[in-house]
N, C-alpha and C positions, 0 to 999 in steps of 0.2 A: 504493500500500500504506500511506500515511501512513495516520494516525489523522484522526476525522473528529469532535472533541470539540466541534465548535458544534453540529452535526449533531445527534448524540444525545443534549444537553444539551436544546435547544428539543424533538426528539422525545421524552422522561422527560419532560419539566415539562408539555408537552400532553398528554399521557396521564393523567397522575397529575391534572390539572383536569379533563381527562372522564371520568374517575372518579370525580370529586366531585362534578361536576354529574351524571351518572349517579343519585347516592347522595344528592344534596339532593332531585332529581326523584321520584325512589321515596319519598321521607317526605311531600312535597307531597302525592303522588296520594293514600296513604293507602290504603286498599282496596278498590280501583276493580279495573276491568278493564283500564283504560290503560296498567296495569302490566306488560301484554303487549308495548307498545310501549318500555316501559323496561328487559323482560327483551331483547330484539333486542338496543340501545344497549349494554348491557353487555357480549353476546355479542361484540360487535364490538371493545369498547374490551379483553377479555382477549386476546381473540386478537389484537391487536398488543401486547399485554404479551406473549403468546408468541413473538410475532417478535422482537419487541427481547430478550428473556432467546436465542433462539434467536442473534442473533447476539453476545451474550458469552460463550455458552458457544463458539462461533466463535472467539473472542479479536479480537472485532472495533472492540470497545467503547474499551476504558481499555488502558494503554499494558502494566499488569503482568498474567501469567498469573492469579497471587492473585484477583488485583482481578476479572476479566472472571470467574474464576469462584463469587467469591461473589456477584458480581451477578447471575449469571444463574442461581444455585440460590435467592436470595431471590425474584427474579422470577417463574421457575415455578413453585417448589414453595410460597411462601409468599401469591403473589398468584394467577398461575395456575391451581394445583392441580393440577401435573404431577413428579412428580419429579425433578427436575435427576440422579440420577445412575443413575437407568434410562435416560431418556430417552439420555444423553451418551451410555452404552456402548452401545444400540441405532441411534442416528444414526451414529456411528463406524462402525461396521462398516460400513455402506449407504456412506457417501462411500470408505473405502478400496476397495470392490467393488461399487459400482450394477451393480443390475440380473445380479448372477450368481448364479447356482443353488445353496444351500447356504449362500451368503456375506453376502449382502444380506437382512436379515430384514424389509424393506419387499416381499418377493415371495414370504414363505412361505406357506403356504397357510393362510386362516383362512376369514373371512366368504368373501371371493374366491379365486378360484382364477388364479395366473399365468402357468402351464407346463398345457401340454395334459395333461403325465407325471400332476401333481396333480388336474387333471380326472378323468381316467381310475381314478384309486386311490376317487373319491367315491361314494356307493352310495345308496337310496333319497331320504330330502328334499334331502342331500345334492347328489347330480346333478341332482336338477331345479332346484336353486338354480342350481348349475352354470352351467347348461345356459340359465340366463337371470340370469346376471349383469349382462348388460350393461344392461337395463331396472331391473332393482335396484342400480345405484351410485348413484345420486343421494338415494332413499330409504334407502339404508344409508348415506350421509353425515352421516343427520341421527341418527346412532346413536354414530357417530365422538366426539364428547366425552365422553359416555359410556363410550365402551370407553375411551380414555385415561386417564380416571379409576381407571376399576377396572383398570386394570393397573399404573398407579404404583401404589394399595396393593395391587396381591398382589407386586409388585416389593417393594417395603420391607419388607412383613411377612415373604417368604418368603426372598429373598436376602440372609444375614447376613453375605455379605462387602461387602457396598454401601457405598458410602465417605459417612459421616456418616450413616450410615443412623439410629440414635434422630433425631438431630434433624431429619432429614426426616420423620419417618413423626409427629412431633410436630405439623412444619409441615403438613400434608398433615391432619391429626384436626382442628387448628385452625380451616385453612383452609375444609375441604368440611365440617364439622362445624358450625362455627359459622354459616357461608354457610346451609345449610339450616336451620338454628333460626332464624336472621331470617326467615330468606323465611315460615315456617310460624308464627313468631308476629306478623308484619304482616299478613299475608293470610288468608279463612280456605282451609280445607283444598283447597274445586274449585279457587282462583284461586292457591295456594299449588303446585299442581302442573302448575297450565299456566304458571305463568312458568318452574317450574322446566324441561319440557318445551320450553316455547317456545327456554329461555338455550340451554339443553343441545345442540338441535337446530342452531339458527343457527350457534352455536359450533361444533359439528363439520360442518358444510361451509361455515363459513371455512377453516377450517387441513384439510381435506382436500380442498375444491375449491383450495386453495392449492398440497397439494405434491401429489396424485397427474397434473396436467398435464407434471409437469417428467420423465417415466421412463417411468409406465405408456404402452403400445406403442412404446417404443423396444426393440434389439434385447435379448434376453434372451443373456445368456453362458452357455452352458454348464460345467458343474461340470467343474472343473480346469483351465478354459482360461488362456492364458496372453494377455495383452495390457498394449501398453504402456501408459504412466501417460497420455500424451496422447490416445491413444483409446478408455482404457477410460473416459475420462472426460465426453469430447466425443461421442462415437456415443449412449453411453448415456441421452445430455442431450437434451432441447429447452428452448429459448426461446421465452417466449410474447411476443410483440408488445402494445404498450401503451401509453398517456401516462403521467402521472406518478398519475393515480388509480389506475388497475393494478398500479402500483409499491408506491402504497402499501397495496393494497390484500390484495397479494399479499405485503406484506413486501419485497420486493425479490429475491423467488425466482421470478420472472417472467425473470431473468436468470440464470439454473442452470448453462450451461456455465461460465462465468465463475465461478459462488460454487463449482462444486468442481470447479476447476483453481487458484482462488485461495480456499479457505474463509475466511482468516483476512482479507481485504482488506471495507474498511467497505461497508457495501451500496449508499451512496451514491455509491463508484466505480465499481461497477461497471459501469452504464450508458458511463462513461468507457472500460472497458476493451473494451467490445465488439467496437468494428470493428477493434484489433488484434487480437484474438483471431478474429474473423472471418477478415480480413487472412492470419495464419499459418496459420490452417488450411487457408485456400484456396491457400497457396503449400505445403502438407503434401499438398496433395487429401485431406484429412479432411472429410467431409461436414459443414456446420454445421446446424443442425436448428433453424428457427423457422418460428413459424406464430401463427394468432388465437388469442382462447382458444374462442370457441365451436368450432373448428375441433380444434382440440386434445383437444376435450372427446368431440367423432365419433369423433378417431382411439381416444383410450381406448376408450368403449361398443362400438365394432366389433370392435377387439381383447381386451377381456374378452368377447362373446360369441363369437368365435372360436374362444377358447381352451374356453371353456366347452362348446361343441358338440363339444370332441377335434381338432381340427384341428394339426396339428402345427408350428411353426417359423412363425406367421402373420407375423411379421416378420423375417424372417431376413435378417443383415445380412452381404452378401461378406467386408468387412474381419473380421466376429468367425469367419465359418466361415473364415477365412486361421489365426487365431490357436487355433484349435481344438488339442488340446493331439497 
């Protein structure tokens, strides 16, 4: 649980140089089309700006609460372009109840459908979306940055209890504001909207080819159920298997039971904690859940077109129908 200050000192000082080489690369090209390969490089380098703001908002970073979370509202909302305080109170909620019906806002029903119950309620394009979700997640990933965008500002514009909310919705006009007047006065207008296209796309299946492996098809809990803090934590988890590219690739949420059984522990222990936590679960008979990612990636598509066809309970897990309320 110690602090890991070499760690994310080399991690911030490399990022912030591939951003700059990012940002020197783009003045070089000039207004070419190679620019597409420099709109990729960036998508990549934000979304490990959003894993590292992801773990200070964790309090994983710096030693004080203060500290960790104004690093990780300058992170997101002022590099990122995510809100630090929508995003906190909707990730909260998901780790105090993954994966349960009502409680968890990573399973409501929007683009995807994750209970057969919400299948069933969808009605014309609706259900045939449905009803072939599972061939549409990979192409709705690349929509994912975008949605993130436009929901941190309808979060700041429209929720006026949001804490520092002017100065987020400042950073965030700043941020996406000024980000698209470079890109459209470097570029002209076709190549000005395929970088934006290309960033935008990349970017949202980084960070949701990153966290929909770690829940989606594991058991869903049912609305009211009662379970304890060790199982509702671990059943609802998988771990994806991987070297140290996957790690970093994935932010270090490739090791998901562990980040929420212990959120606030540095991400770089985590891989430490595994095999006791392993270890105890197996002396608990608490199932541990790990697998590839392409493997990971089957169970998800199988299980959103499952559900999407109406199928009821396509994972249903002994331990959570034990805890049923």
């Amino acid at each position: 649980m110690e602090r890991r200050r070499g760690f994310y000192l080399l991690l911030g000082v490399a990022l912030t140089l591939g951003l700059g080489v990012v940002m020197s690369l783009a003045v070089a090209l000039g207004d070419s089309w190679w620019q597409l390969a420099t709109a990729v490089l960036l998508a990549f380098v934000l979304a490990q700006f959003g894993f590292l703001g992801h773990d200070a908002a964790h309090r994983q970073v710096l030693s004080s609460s203060s500290g960790n979370e104004w690093l990780a509202r300058v992170l997101s909302t002022g590099v990122v372009g995510l809100s630090y305080g929508w995003w906190t109170h909707k990730h909260s909620r998901h780790h105090s109840a993954p994966n349960q019906v009502g409680r968890d806002p990573d399973i409501a029903p929007g683009g995807l459908v994750f209970t057969p119950e919400d299948a069933a309620r969808r009605s014309g394009a609706g259900r045939w979306m449905g009803a072939h979700q599972g061939a549409l997640f990979f192409p709705l990933l690349l929509l994912e940055g975008l949605n993130l965008h436009a929901a941190s500002l309808r979060a700041v514009v429209v929720n006026k209890e949001l804490a520092w909310r002017r100065l987020e919705l400042a950073l965030l006009l700043t941020r996406l504001g000024g980000y698209v007047a470079l890109v459209v006065l470097a570029l002209d207008p076709l190549k000005a909207a395929a970088f934006l296209t290309v960033q935008l796309g990349v970017f949202g299946v980084l960070l949701g080819g990153a966290f929909a492996p770690n829940h989606k098809g594991m058991p869903i809990v049912p609305r009211g159920s009662r379970v304890d803090f060790l199982r509702r934590q671990v059943l609802m988890s998988r771990n994806i298997r991987g070297g140290a590219f996957l790690t970093a690739a994935m932010g270090g949420l490739n090791y998901q039971i562990e980040h929420h059984l212990f959120p606030s522990m540095p991400r770089a222990n985590l891989r430490h904690a595994r095999p006791l936590v392993r270890a105890y679960c197996t002396s608990m008979d608490v199932p541990y859940a790990e697998t590839g990612l392409v493997a990971s990636y089957a169970i998800v598509v199988r299980y959103l077109n499952q559900v999407g066809l109406g199928q009821r309970d396509p994972f249903t897990c002994p331990m959570v129908e034990q805890y049923r309320s």
